[in-house]
Steps between C-alpha positions, in 0.01 A plus 500: 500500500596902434568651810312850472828687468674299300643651182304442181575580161231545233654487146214721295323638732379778285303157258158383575616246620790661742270765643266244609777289681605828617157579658472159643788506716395850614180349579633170677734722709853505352687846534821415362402537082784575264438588185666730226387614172633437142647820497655401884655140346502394152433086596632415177825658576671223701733725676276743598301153639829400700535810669181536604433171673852547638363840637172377639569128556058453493421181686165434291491590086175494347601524128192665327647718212476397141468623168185364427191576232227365289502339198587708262820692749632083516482419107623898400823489771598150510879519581423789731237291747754201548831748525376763705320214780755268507755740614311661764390175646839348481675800626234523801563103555861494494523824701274369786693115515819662502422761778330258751110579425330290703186414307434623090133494328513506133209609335415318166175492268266218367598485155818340604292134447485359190253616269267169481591409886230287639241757688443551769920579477676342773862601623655148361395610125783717480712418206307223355425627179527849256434834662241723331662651215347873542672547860795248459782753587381622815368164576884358464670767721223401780580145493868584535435713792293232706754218371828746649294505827461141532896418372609714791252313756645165356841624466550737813230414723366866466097556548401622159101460421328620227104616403306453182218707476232498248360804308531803739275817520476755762622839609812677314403273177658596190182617308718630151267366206765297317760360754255426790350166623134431363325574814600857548515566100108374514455798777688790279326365202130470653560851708642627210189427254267619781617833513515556138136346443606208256262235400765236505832377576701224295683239766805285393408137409224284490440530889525160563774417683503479895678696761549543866520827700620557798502823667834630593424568913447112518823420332733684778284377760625134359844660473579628810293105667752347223804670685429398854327124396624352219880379385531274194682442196161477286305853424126585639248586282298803626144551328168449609408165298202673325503536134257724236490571130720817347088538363369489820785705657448796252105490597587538881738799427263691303212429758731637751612803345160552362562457101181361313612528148535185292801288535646328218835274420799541218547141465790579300676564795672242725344373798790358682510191729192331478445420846706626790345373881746443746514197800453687811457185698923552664393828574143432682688191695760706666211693622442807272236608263343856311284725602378727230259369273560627125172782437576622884907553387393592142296780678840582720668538184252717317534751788927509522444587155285752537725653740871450343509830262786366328328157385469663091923511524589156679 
């Protein structure tokens, strides 16, 4: 377990992802957050790394900053999604081993299972077959992160874990309307075509294939339960083991933000993986499970992006 004031690194703490973990220790207690800003330390600049885990010696690392995007950002920068994440996450890894952290938390993504993995996904799947073509870079430098975390474990007893959360959503979203995730492109799009009276709004795809969401508040409340109650070699899947239709998806976005145009579907488009549910069974066994049910977090999400006045330039 963290003691309340021990030291704590959060690697991206200005991400959806990092502010969340960030507001979950702050809620659980911890006073001891360190974090810095890209400006602050470069992580893909391994000296830069070195010195400051030299300097601040953390005891816990979550490691929640990424390059990360949609579709379109992962098949248009290819070379730049596995370069730029593999060096941070390496350079945060190596750092932390080599200065004594105590316990590491590697933050990875869904799409590192095969394409046609069995569904519901369990942890074991990983590496059985191809990856999904249209997110195959980033998908690569994830595995490599979670496999340098368990090498150390096997190879220097260290007590390395890593998370694999399904689609997120939530506050401080990246809502940009061509390298955002399809949830909080659906609320741009939707708001978007409310405000400028529009009697429809073309989605990407058929609308077939099926997702799962899982707000971004539940995820570092299984991070921070992760770091005090669970060491392993083998990742935990964090979702909610709930699936829907992109279809139905778009329908409960526009009912939320209040859209009642017609919605149609470029089928020339791709529609990615055709099914992506994760096994949250590891998860629910060592004793956790979500909270936020998808309209009540979809409803969350409308209203941080009502309020973020920079949302038309991220």
């Amino acid at each position: 377990m963290m003691e309340q004031n021990a030291k704590i690194y959060v690697a991206g703490h200005r991400g959806m992802v990092g502010s969340a973990i960030v507001r979950e220790l702050q809620r659980q207690g911890y006073n001891n957050i360190i974090t810095r800003t890209h400006a602050e330390l470069d992580l893909i600049n391994q000296e830069a790394v070195n010195r400051f885990f030299e300097q601040e010696k953390p005891e816990y690392v979550f490691l929640a900053a990424a390059k990360v995007g949609g579709i379109i950002a992962n098949q248009t920068a290819l070379a730049d999604f596995m370069y730029e994440n593999m060096m941070l996450e390496m350079n945060v890894i190596h750092a932390a081993w080599q200065n004594g952290c105590k316990k590491l938390e590697f933050l990875g993504s869904s799409c590192i299972y095969p394409r046609m993995a069995p569904q519901p996904m369990p942890e074991s799947c990983l590496l059985t077959s191809e990856l999904e073509q249209t997110n195959e870079a980033y998908a690569l430098a994830k595995i490599s992160g979670l496999k340098y975390c368990e090498y150390l474990n096997r190879q220097y007893g260290t007590d390395y874990i890593s998370v694999m959360p399904t689609n997120l959503y939530g506050p401080n979203d990246n809502y940009h309307p061509t390298h955002s995730h399809v949830l909080p492109a659906l609320i741009r799009r939707f708001h978007e075509a409310k405000e400028q009276g529009l009697d429809e709004v073309t989605c990407w795809g058929d609308g077939s294939p099926l997702r799962e969401f899982l707000y971004v508040d539940d995820l570092a409340n299984l991070c921070v339960f992760l770091m005090n109650n669970y060491s392993g070699n083998e990742t935990v899947n964090a979702g909610t083991g709930k699936e829907l239709s992109i279809k139905a998806l778009t329908e409960l976005v526009a009912k939320v933000v209040g859209y009642e145009g017609r919605i149609l579907w470029d089928t020339s488009k791709p529609n990615g993986t055709p099914r992506k549910l994760l096994d949250v069974s590891k998860a629910k066994a060592l004793g956790w499970t979500y909270r936020t049910e998808l309209e009540d977090g979809i409803r969350l999400s409308y209203q941080d992006f009502l309020s973020n006045p920079m949302r038309a330039e991220r």
